[in-house]
Backbone as a chain_set.jsonl record, in Angstrom:
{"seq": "XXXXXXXXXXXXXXXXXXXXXXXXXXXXXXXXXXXXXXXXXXXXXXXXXXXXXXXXXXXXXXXXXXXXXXXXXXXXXXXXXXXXXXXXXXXXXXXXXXXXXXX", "coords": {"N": [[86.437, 116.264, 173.758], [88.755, 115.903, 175.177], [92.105, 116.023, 175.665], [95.861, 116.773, 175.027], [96.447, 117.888, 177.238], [95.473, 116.892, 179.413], [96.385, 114.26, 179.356], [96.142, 112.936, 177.084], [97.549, 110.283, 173.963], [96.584, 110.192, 171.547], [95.097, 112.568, 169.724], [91.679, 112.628, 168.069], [89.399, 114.58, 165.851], [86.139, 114.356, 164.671], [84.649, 115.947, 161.847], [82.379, 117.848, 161.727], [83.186, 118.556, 164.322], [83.373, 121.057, 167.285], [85.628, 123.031, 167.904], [86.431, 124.723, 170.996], [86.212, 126.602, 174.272], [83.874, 127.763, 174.464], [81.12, 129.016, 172.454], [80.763, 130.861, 169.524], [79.079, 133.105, 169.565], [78.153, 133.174, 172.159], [80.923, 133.59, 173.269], [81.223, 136.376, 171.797], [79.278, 137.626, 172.886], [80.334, 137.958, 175.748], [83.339, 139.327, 175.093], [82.257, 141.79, 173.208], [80.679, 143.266, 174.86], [79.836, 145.645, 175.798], [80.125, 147.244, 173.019], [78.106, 145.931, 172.235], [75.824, 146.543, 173.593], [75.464, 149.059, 173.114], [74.276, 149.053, 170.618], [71.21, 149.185, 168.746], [67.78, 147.328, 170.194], [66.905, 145.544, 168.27], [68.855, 145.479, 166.063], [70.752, 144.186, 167.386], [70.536, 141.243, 167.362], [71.5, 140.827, 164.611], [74.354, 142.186, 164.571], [75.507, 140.491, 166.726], [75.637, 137.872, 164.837], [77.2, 138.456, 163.05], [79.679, 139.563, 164.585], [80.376, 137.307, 165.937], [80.9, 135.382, 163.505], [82.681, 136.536, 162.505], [84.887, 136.236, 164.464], [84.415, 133.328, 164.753], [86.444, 133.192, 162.365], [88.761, 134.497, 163.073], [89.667, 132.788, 165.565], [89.57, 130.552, 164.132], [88.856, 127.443, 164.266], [88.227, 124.381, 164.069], [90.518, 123.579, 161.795], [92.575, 125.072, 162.52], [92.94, 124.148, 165.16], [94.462, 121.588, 164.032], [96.134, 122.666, 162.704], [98.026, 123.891, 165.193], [98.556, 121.857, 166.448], [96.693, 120.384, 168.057], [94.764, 119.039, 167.884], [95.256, 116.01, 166.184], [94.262, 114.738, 163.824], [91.788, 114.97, 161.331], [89.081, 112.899, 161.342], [86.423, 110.949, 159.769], [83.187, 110.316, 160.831], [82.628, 107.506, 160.253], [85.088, 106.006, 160.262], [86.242, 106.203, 163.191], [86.314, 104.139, 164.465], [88.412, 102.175, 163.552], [90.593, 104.197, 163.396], [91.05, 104.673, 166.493], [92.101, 101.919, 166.87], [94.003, 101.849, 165.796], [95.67, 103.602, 166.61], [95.9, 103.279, 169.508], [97.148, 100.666, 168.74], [99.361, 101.198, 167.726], [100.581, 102.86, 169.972], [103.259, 103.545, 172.704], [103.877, 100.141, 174.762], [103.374, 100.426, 177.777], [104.254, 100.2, 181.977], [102.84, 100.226, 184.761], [100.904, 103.002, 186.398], [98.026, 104.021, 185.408], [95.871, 105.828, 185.669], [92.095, 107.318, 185.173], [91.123, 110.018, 183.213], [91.28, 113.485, 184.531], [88.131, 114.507, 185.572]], "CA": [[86.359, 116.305, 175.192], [89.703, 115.593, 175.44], [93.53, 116.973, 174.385], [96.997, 116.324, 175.439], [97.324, 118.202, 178.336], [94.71, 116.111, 179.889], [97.36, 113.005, 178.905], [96.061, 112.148, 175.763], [98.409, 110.231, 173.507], [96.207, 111.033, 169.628], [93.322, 113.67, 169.579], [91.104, 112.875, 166.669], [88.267, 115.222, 165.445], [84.904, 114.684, 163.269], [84.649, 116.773, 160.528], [81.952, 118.579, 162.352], [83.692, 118.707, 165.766], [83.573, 122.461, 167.566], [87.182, 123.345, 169.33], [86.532, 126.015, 171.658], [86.066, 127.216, 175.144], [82.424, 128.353, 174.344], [80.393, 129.182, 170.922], [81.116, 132.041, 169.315], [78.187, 133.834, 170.057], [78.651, 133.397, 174.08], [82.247, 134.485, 173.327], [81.087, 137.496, 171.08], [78.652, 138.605, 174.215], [81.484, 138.435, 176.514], [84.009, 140.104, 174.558], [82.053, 142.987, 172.796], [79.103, 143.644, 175.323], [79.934, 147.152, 175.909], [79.671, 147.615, 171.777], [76.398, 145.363, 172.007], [74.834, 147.731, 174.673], [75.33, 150.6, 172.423], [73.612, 148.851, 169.62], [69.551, 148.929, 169.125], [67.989, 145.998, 170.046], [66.395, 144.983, 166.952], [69.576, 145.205, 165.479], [71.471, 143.391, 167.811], [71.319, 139.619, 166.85], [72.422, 140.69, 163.616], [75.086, 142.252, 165.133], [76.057, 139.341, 166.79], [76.026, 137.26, 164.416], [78.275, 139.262, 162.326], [80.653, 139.713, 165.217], [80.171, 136.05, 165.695], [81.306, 134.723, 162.426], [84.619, 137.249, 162.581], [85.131, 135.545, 165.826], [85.014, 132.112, 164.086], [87.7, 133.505, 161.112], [90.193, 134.448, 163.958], [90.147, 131.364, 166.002], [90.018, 129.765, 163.052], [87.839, 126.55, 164.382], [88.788, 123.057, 163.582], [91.119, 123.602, 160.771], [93.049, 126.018, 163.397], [93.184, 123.471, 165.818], [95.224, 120.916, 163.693], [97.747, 123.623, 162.47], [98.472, 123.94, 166.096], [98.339, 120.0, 167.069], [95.505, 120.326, 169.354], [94.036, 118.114, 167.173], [96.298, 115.38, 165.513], [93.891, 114.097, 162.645], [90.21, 114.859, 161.253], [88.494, 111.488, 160.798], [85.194, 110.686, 158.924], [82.693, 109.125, 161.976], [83.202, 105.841, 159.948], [85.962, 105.296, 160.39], [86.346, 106.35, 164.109], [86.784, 102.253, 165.33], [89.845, 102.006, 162.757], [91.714, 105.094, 163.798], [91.187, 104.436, 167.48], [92.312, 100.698, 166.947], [95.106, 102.006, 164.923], [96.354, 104.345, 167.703], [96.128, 102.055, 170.382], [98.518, 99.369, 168.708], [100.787, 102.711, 167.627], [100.507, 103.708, 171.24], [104.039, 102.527, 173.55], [103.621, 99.536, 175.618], [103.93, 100.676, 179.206], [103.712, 99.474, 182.578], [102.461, 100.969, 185.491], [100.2, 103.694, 186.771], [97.361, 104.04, 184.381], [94.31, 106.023, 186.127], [91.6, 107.799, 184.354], [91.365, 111.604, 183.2], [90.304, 114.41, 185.587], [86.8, 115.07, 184.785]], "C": [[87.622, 115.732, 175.822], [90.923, 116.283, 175.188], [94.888, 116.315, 175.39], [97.222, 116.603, 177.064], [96.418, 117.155, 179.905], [95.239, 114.156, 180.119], [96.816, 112.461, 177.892], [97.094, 111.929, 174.662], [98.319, 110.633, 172.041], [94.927, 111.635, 170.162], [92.73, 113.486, 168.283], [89.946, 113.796, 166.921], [86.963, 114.626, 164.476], [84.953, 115.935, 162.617], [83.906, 118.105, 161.089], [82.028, 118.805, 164.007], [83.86, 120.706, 165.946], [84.868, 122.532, 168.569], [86.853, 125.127, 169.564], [85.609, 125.947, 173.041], [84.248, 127.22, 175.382], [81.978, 128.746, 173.017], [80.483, 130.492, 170.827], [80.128, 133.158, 169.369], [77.803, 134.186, 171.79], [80.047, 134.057, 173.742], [82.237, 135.957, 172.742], [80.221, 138.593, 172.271], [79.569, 139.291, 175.233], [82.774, 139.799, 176.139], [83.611, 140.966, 174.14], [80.794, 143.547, 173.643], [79.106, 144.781, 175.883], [79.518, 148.168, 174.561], [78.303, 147.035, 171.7], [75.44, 146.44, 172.82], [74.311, 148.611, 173.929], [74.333, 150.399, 171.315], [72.112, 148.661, 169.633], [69.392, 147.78, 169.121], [67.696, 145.057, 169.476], [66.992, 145.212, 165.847], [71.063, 144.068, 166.241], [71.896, 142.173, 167.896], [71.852, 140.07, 165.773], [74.213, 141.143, 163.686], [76.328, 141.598, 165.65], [76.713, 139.004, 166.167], [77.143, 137.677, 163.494], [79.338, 139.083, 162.825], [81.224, 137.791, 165.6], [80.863, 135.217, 164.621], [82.518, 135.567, 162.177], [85.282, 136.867, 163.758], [85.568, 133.954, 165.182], [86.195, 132.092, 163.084], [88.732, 133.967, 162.206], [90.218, 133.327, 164.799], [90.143, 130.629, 165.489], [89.706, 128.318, 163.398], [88.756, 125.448, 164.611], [90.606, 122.886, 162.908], [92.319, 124.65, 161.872], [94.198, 124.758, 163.915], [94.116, 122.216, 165.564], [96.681, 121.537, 163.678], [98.478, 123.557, 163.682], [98.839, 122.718, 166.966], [97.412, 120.136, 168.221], [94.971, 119.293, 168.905], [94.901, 117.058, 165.948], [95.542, 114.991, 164.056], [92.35, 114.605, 162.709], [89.881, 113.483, 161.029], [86.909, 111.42, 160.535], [84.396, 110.015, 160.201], [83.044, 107.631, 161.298], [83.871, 105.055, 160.016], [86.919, 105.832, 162.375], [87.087, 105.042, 164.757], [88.266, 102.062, 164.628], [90.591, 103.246, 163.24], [92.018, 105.274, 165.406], [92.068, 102.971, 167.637], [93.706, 101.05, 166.527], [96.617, 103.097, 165.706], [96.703, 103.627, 168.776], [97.158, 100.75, 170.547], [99.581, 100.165, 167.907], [101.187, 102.949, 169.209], [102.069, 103.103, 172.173], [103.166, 101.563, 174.357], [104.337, 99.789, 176.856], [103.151, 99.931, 180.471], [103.553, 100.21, 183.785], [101.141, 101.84, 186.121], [99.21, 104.274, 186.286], [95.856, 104.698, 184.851], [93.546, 106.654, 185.418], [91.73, 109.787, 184.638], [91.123, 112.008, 184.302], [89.363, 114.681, 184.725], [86.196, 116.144, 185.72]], "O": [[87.557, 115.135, 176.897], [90.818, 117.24, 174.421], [94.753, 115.507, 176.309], [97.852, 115.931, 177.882], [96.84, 116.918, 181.036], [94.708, 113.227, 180.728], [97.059, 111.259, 177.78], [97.648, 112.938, 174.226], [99.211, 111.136, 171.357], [94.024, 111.174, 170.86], [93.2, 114.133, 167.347], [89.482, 113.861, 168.059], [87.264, 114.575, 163.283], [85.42, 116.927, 163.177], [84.446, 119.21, 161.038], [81.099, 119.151, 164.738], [84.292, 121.468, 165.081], [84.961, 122.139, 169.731], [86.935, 126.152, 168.887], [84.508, 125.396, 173.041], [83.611, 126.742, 176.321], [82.984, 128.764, 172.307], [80.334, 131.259, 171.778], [80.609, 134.271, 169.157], [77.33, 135.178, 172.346], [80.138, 135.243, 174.057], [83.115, 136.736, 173.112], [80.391, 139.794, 172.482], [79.674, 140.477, 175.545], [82.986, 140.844, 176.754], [84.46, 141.816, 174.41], [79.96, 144.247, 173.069], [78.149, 144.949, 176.639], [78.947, 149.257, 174.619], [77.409, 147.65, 171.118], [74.411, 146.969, 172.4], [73.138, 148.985, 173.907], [73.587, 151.326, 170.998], [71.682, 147.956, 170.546], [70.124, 146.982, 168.534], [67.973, 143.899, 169.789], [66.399, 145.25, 164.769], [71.979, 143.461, 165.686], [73.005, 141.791, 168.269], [73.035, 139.732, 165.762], [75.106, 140.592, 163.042], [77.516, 141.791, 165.391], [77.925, 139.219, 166.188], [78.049, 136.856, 163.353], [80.218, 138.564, 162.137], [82.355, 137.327, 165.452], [81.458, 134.233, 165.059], [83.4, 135.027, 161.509], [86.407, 137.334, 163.931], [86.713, 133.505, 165.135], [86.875, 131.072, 162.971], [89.842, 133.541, 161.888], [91.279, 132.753, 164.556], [90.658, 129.623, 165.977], [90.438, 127.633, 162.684], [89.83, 125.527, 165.208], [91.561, 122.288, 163.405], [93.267, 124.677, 161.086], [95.339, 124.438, 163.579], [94.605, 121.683, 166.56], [97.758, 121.253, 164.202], [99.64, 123.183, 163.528], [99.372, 122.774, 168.074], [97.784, 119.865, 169.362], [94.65, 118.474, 169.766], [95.091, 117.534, 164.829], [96.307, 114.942, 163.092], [91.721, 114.681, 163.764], [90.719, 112.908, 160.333], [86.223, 112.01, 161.37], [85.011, 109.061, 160.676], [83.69, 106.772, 161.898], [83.737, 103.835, 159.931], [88.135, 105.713, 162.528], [88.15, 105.001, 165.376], [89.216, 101.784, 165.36], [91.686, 102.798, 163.579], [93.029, 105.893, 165.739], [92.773, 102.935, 168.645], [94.597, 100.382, 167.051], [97.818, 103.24, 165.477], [97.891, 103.355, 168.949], [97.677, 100.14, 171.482], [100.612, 99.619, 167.514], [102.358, 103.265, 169.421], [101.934, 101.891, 172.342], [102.012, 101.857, 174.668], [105.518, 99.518, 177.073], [102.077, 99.333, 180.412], [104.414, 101.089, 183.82], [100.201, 101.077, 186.346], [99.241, 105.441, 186.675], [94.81, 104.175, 184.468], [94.235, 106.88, 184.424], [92.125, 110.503, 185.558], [90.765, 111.231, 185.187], [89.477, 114.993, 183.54], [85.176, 116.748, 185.389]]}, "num_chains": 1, "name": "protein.A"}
């Protein structure tokens, strides 16, 4: 719920963290719902999900999201308090204007 452009200085992930916009099954509606129309509709979750999970292999998820630095590090939840602590006294010491994100 965070990333750089937002001013973040490290982005960590959990292992099971989702990077994206929307779930690939809202994004698979959007994007193919002219091919979903066409399809019967007691074949159409499978459909989906099909289109769905070739949706996850091109945005390429998590593992994506590092390649590209969206995401600087995966971290284990356990160790969440240590890699925040560990960023923080990595982080410059500055002085000044310090307000919180836009939410």
């Amino acid at each position: 719920m965070n990333s750089r452009s937002l001013g973040a200085t490290r982005v960590f992930a959990w292992p099971t963290a989702t990077v994206a916009v929307m779930g690939a099954v809202a994004a698979v509606r959007i994007l193919h719902r002219r091919h979903l129309a066409e399809v019967a509709e007691e074949d159409r979750t499978q459909v989906e999900n099909e289109l769905a999970a070739e949706h996850e292999l091109l945005s390429g998820g998590l593992p994506r999201a590092v390649e590209i630095d969206v995401v600087d590090e995966i971290i284990e939840p356990g160790h969440t308090r240590t890699a925040i602590a560990a960023a923080i006294s990595a982080a410059p010491q500055r002085r000044g204007n310090h307000g919180n994100i836009p939410l």
